[in-house]
C-alpha positions in Angstrom: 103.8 -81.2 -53.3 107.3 -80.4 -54.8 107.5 -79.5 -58.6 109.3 -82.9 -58.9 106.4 -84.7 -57.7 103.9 -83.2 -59.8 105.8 -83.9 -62.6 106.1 -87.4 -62.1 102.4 -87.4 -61.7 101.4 -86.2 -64.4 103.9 -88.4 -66.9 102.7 -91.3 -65.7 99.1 -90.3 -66.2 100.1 -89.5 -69.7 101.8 -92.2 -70.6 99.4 -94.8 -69.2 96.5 -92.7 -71.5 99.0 -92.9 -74.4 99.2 -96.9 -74.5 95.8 -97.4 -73.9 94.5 -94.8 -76.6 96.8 -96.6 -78.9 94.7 -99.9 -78.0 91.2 -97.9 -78.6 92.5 -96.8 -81.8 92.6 -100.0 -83.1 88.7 -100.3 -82.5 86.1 -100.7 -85.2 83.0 -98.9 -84.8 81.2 -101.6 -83.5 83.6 -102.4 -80.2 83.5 -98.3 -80.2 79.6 -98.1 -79.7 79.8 -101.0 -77.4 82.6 -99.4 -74.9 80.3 -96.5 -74.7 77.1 -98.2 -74.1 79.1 -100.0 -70.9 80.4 -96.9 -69.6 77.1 -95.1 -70.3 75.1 -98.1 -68.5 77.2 -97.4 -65.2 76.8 -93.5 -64.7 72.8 -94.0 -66.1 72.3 -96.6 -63.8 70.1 -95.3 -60.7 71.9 -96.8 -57.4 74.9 -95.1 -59.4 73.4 -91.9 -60.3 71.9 -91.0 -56.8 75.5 -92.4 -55.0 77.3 -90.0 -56.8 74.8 -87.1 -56.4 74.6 -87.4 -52.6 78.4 -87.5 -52.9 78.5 -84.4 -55.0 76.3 -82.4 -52.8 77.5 -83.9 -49.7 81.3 -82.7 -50.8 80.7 -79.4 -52.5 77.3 -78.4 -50.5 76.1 -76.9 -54.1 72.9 -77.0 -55.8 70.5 -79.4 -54.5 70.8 -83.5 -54.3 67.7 -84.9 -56.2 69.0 -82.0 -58.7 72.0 -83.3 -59.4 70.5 -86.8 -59.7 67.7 -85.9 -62.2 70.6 -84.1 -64.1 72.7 -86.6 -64.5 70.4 -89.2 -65.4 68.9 -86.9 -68.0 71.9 -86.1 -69.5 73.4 -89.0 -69.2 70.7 -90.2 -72.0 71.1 -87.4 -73.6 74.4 -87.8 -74.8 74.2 -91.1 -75.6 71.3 -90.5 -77.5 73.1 -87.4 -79.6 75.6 -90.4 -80.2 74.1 -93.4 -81.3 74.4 -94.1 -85.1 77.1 -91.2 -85.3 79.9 -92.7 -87.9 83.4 -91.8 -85.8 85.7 -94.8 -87.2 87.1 -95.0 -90.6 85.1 -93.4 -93.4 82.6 -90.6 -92.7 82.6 -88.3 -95.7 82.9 -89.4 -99.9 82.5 -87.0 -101.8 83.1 -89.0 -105.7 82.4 -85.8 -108.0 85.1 -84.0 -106.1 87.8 -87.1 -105.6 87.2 -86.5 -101.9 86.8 -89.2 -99.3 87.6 -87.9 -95.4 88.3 -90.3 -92.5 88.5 -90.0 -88.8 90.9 -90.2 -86.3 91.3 -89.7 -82.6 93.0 -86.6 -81.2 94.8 -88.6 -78.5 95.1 -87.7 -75.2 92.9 -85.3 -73.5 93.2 -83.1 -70.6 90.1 -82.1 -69.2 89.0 -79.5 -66.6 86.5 -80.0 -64.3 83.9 -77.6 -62.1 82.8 -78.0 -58.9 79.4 -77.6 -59.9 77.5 -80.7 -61.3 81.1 -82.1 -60.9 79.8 -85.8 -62.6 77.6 -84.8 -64.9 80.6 -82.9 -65.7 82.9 -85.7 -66.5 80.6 -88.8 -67.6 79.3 -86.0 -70.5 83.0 -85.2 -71.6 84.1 -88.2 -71.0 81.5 -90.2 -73.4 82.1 -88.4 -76.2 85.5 -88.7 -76.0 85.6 -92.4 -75.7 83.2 -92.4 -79.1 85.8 -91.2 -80.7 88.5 -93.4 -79.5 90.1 -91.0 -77.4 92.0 -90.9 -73.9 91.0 -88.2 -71.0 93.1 -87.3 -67.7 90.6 -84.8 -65.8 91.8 -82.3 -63.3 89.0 -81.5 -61.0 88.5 -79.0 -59.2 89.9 -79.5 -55.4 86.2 -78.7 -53.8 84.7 -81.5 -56.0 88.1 -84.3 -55.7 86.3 -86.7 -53.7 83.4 -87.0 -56.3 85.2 -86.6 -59.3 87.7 -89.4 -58.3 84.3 -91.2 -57.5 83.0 -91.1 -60.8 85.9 -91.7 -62.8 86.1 -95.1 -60.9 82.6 -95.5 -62.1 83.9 -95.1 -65.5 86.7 -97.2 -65.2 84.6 -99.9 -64.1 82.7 -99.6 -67.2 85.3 -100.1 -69.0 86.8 -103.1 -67.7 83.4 -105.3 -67.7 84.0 -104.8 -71.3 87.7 -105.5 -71.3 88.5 -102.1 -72.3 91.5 -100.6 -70.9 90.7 -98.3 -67.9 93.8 -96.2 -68.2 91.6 -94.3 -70.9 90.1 -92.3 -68.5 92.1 -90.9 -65.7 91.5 -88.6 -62.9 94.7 -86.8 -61.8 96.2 -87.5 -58.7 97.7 -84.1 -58.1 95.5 -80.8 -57.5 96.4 -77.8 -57.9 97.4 -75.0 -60.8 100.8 -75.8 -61.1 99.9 -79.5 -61.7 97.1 -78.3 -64.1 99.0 -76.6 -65.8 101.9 -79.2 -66.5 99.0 -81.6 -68.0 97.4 -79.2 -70.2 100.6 -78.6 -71.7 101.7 -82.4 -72.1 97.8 -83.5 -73.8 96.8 -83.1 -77.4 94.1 -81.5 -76.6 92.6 -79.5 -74.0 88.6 -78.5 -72.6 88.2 -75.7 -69.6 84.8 -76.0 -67.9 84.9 -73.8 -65.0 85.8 -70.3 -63.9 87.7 -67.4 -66.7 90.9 -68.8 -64.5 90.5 -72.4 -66.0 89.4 -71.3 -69.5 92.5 -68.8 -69.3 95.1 -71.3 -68.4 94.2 -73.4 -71.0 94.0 -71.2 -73.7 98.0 -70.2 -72.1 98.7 -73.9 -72.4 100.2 -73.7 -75.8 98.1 -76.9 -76.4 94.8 -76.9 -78.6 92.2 -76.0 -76.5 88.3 -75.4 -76.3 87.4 -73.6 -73.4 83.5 -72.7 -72.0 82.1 -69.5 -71.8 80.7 -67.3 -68.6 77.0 -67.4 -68.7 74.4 -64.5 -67.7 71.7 -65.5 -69.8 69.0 -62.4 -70.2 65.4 -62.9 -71.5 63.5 -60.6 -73.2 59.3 -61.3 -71.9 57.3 -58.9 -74.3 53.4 -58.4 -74.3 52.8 -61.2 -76.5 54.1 -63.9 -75.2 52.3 -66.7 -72.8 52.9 -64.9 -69.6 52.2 -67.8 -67.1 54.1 -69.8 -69.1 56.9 -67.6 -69.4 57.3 -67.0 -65.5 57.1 -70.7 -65.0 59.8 -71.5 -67.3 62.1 -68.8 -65.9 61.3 -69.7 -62.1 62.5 -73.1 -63.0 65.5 -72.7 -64.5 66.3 -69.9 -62.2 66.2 -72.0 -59.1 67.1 -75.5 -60.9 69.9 -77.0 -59.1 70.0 -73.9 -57.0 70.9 -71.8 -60.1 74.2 -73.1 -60.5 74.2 -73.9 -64.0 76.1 -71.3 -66.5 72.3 -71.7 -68.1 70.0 -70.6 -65.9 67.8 -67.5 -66.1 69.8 -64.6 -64.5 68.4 -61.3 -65.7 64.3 -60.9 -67.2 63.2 -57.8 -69.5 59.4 -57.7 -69.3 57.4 -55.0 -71.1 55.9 -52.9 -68.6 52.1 -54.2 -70.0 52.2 -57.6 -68.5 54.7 -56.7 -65.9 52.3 -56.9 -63.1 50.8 -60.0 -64.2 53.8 -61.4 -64.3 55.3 -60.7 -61.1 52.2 -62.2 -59.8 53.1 -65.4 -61.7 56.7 -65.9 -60.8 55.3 -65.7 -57.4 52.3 -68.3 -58.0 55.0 -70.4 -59.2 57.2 -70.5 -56.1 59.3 -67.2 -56.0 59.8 -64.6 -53.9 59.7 -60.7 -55.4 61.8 -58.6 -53.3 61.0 -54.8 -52.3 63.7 -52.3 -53.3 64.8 -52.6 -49.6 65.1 -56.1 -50.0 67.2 -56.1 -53.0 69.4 -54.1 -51.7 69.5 -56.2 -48.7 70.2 -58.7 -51.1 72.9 -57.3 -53.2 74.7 -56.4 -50.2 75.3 -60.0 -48.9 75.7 -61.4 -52.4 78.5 -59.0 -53.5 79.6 -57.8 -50.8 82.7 -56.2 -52.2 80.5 -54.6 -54.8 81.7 -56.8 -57.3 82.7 -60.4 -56.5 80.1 -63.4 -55.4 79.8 -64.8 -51.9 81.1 -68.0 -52.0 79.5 -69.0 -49.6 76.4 -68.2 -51.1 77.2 -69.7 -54.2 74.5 -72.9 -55.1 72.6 -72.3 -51.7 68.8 -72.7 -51.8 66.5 -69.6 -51.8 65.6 -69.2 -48.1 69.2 -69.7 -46.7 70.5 -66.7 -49.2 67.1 -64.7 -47.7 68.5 -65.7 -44.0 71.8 -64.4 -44.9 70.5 -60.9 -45.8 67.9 -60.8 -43.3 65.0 -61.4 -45.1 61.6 -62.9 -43.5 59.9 -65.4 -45.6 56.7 -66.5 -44.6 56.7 -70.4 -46.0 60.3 -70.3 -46.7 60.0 -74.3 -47.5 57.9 -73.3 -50.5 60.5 -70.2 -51.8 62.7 -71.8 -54.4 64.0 -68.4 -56.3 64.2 -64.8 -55.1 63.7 -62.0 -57.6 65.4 -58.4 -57.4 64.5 -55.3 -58.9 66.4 -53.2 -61.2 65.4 -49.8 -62.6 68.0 -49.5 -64.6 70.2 -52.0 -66.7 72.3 -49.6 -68.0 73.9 -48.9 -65.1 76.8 -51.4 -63.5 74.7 -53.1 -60.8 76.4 -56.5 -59.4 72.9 -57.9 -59.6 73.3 -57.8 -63.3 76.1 -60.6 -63.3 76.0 -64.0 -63.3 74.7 -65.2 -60.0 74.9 -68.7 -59.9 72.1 -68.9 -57.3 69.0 -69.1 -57.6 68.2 -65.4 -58.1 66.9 -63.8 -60.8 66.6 -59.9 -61.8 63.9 -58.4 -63.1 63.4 -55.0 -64.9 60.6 -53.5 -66.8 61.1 -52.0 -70.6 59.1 -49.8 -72.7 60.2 -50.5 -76.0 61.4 -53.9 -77.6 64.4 -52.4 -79.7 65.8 -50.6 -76.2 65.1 -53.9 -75.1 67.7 -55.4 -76.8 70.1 -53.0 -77.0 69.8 -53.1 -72.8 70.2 -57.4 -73.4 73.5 -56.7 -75.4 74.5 -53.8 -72.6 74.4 -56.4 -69.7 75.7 -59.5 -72.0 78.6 -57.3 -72.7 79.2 -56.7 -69.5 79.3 -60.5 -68.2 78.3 -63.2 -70.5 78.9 -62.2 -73.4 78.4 -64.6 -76.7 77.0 -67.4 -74.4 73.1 -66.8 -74.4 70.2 -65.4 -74.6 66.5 -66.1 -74.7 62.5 -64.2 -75.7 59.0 -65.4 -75.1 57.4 -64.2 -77.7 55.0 -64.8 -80.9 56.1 -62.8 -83.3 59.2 -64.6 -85.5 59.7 -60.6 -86.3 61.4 -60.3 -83.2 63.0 -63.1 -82.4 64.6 -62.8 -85.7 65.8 -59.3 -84.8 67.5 -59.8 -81.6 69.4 -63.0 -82.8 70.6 -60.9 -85.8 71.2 -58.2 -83.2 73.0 -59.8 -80.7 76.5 -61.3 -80.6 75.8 -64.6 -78.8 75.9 -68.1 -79.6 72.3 -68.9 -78.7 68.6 -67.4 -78.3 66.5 -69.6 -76.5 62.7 -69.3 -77.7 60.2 -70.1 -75.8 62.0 -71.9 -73.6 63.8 -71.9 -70.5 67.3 -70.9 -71.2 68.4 -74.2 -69.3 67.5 -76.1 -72.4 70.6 -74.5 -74.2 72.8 -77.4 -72.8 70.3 -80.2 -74.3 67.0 -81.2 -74.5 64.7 -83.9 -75.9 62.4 -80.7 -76.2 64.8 -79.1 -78.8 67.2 -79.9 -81.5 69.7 -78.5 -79.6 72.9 -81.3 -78.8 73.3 -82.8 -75.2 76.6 -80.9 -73.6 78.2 -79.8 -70.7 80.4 -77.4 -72.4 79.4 -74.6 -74.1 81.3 -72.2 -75.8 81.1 -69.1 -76.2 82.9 -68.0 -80.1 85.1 -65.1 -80.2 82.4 -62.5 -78.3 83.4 -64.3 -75.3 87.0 -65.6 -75.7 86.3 -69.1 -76.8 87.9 -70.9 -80.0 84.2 -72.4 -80.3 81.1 -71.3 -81.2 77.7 -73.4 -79.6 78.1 -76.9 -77.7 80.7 -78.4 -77.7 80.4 -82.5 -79.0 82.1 -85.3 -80.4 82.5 -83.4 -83.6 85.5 -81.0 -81.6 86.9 -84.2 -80.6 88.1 -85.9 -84.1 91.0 -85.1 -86.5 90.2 -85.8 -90.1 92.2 -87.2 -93.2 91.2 -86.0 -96.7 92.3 -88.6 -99.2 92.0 -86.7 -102.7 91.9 -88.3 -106.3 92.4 -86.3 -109.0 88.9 -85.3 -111.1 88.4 -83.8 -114.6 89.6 -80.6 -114.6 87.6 -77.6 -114.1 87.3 -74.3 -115.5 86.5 -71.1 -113.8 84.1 -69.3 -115.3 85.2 -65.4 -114.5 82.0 -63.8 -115.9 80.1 -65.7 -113.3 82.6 -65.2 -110.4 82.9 -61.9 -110.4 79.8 -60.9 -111.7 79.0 -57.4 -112.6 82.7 -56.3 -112.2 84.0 -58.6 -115.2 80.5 -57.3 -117.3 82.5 -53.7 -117.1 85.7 -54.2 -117.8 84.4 -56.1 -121.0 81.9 -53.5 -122.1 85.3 -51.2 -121.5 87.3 -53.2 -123.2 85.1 -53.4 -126.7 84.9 -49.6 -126.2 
């Protein structure tokens, strides 16, 4: 498509969001909870939720269909649940001793990037937030996930309209491609990357604001007190949860060399597979085969068709839903260290819990840095120390490291964007929410004036100078 063409696209997107966010702008609260309770409805809905999954998987032939389905649903709820009650029209903050009263405001118009995995989970779980706040989103997908994602902004459209709402506030762009991703970033107010460092890159290059999400590896620390049955469980399941795709699951396990066995013994009771060193290599070999780079091919496949690829022989390969390599060292720069996005985990075996964590921030810093990290353990002594330790902007406990995104298990708020702070090149720190997508006005009246008390703010210091002073 000529320059020319994607130009035109994209103003026209733009200028439809613009008129209709001026109409949501107008909203009160009320209409505002209402338009979201619509759009929520359609995507939560099941006939919906399992149209669109089949879709996804049928399209991007990643992750697994009942999956994506369960996801969606579950996070669907999620958000809305995070948002209901949540004050995002007119007064939110009054502050009377200070003068202080702060009210909200939309952003305006939003350009959004969209991944090809989970592709509508993706955009319903921007999109709702957004619309709480009484903004307008254009969404760029990405080209393996078009079909869908133009699938399930017509779902959201729909929404809208049974409610008379116009549907021009969400948009999916009719254009693909970088050039034309590109061009919209830089014509929104706002923009949020979910995908690969490309997408996250470009937008932070956009010149527009932008929130961008963070490469995940998450590594978990398993030390000798923890529940070790429950531990593998948790770890199998978000290893091999929608085929590993999500930035979430479980990539690399520490486990101190006491329980090791025992635990081996349970990730395999609990449906993986533990590879031989032969087997790993196997493994690595036709998962990077450059040394470096994923298969794409392999990317979001399901445990026994990754095993086929390498040449492995599973017994009951039906009942293998994660395969686990074995690494001597993580020091070293093995590929099977990196985010995998498959449902593969690796597995190593430590001595001592402070190498432990140095080793977790040797590998995070490597790939996934400042996006997670997690520990089974019952002793608050150490999960205390590797969260003070580590530059990341989560430590799952307890848990599988899949909850990081949202959970009705933890406090932790529904997202599908999560950032990563400075450690990993994002302008945000922990998940991203409605709260990233509202501009605020401070109205200030003036108060009795206040003094500054020196001796108290600066302390000791000021207690010197005037003990020198009467000298």
């Amino acid at each position: 498509m000529s320059t020319q063409s994607i130009h035109e696209s994209v103003r026209s997107a733009i200028k439809r969001a613009r008129a209709a966010q001026a109409e949501a702008e107008s909203w009160d609260q009320t209409r505002v909870d209402d338009v979201v309770a619509a759009v929520g409805w359609q995507c939560y809905r099941e006939e919906n939720a399992r149209r669109l999954a089949a879709l996804s998987h049928a399209e991007t032939r990643l992750g697994d269909a009942e999956h994506l389905y369960a996801l969606q649903r579950r996070r669907v709820l999620g958000i809305l649940h995070d948002l209901q009650g949540a004050t995002t029209v007119g007064v939110v903050e009054e502050t009377p001793h200070l003068g202080l009263r702060k009210i909200a405001k939309p952003v305006g118009v939003i350009a959004a990037a969209s991944p090809a995995t989970a592709p509508s989970p993706g955009i319903i779980c921007n999109a709702l937030p957004m619309l709480k706040t009484r903004n307008a989103v254009v969404f760029t997908p990405n080209p393996r996930a078009r079909k869908v994602a133009e699938e399930t902004v017509a779902l959201i459209r729909t929404g809208l309209e049974e409610v008379g709402a116009p549907a021009d506030l969400v948009q999916c762009l009719d254009v693909s491609g970088r050039e034309a991703a590109e061009e919209l970033m830089s014509a929104a107010d706002l923009v949020v990357a979910v995908g690969g460092k490309g997408t996250v890159r470009r937008a932070y290059l956009s010149g527009t604001p932008a929130i961008g999400a963070g490469v995940g590896n998450p590594t978990v620390i398993v030390d000798e007190t923890s529940d070790c049955r429950e531990a593998a469980r948790m770890i199998q399941w978000g290893a091999s949860y929608n085929n590993g795709t999500s930035c979430s699951s479980e990539s690399n396990v520490l486990v101190h060399r006491s329980i090791a066995d025992e635990f081996r013994a349970e990730l395999v009771r609990s449906g993986a597979y533990v590879c031989t060193g032969v087997e790993t290599k196997e493994l690595q070999d036709v998962l990077w085969p450059s040394g470096e780079t994923l298969n794409r091919d392999l990317i979001g496949q399901s445990a026994d068709v990754i095993a086929a690829a390498a040449g492995l022989t599973l017994e009951e390969p039906e009942k293998i839903t994660a395969l686990v390599l074995e690494c001597e060292d993580v020091r070293g720069d093995s590929p099977i260290l990196l985010e995998k996005l498959s449902p593969v985990v690796t597995l190593s075996v430590y001595d001592d819990f402070h190498h432990a964590v140095e080793s977790v921030k040797l590998v995070e810093d490597r790939c996934g840095r400042g996006h997670s990290c997690g520990i089974h353990s019952e002793l608050p002594e150490r999960v205390s120390y590797l969260a003070e330790q580590m530059p990341t902007s989560r430590v799952v406990v307890n848990q599988s490291t899949m909850t990081n995104s949202g959970s009705f298990g933890s406090g932790v708020p529904f997202t599908t964007t999560l950032s990563s702070g400075s450690w990993g090149g994002s302008s945000v720190s922990g998940n991203v929410t409605w709260r990233e997508y509202i501009n605020h006005t401070t109205v200030s009246w003036p108060i009795e004036e206040r003094r500054a008390d020196e001796a108290v703010i600066f302390g000791r210091h000021w207690a010197n100078t005037e003990v020198q002073a009467s000298r």
